[in-house]
N, C-alpha and C positions, 0 to 999 in steps of 0.2 A: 257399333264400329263405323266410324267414319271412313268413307274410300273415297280419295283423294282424286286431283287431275292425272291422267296419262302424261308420264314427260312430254309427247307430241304435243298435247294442248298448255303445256305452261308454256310463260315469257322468256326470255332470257334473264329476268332479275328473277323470276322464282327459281329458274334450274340455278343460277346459283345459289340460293341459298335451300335449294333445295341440298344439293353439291356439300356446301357448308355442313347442314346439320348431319348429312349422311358423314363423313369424315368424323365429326365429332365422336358422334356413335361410335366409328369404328376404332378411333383411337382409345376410346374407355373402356370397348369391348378387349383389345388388344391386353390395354393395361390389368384388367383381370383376368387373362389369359382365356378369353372364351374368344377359343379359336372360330368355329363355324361361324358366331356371328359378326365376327370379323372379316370372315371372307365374303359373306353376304352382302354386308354393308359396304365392303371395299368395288363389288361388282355391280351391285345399284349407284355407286358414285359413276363408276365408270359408262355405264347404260347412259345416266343422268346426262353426263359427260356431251357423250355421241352426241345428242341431239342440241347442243353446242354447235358444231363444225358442218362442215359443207359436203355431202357425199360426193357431190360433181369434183373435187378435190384427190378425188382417187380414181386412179385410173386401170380399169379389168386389163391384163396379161402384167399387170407391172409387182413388184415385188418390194415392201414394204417392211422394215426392222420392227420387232415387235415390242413395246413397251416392256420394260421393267424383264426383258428376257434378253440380254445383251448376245447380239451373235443368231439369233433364232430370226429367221426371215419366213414373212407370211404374201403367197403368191395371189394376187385376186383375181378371180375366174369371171365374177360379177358382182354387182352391188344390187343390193335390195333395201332401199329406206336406210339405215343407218348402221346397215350390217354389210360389211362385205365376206363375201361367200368366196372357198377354194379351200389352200393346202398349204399348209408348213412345207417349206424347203427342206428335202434332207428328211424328211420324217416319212410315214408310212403312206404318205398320199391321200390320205381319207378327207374327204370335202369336210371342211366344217365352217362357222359361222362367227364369227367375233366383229364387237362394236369397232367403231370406225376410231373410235377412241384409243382402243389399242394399237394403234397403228402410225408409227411415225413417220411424217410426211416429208 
C-alpha cells in the first residue's frame, strides 16, 4: 500500500485534482448507494478543500454560515492550521472543530 502526500505538503494543482478524483469517488459511491463511502469521500474533499483558503481569512469571536446547512451559524473561538475551533449558534454549546472549508466567508 502506497501512502500518499499530507494535503499540507501537496501543491495547489495536486489538491485539485486531488479534490477532482475525491468527488468522482464520491459521486459513484453515491450512485450505488454506498452511503458511508460517500460521506467519507465527501469530507476528504472538504479537508482537501481547507488547505486551499487562507486561515488569517477568518476571524475568532466572528460568526460564520455553515456550508451546505442553510441557517446554521458556526461561532470561532480560534483557529488552529485549517480548522477553526468553537460552537454552533443555537446549539448545545459544545466546542467542536470543522475545516475552514465549511465555512462561508
Amino acid at each position: 500500500m502506497e501512502i500518499g502526500k499530507r494535503y499540507s505538503e501537496m501543491t495547489e494543482v495536486e489538491l485539485r485534482q486531488e479534490i477532482g478524483r475525491l468527488k468522482e469517488r464520491a459521486r459513484k459511491a453515491e450512485q450505488l448507494g454506498v452511503v458511508n463511502e460517500f460521506a467519507v469521500l465527501e469530507r476528504k474533499a472538504l479537508m482537501a478543500e481547507a488547505y486551499l483558503m487562507n486561515p488569517a481569512d477568518f476571524t475568532p469571536g466572528e460568526r460564520y454560515e455553515i456550508k451546505g446547512d442553510p441557517g446554521a451559524y458556526f461561532k470561532v473561538d480560534y483557529m488552529n492550521g485549517v480548522f477553526a475551533w468553537g460552537y454552533r449558534v443555537g446549539g448545545d454549546e459544545k466546542e467542536e472543530g470543522l475545516p475552514i472549508s465549511m465555512l462561508k466567508l
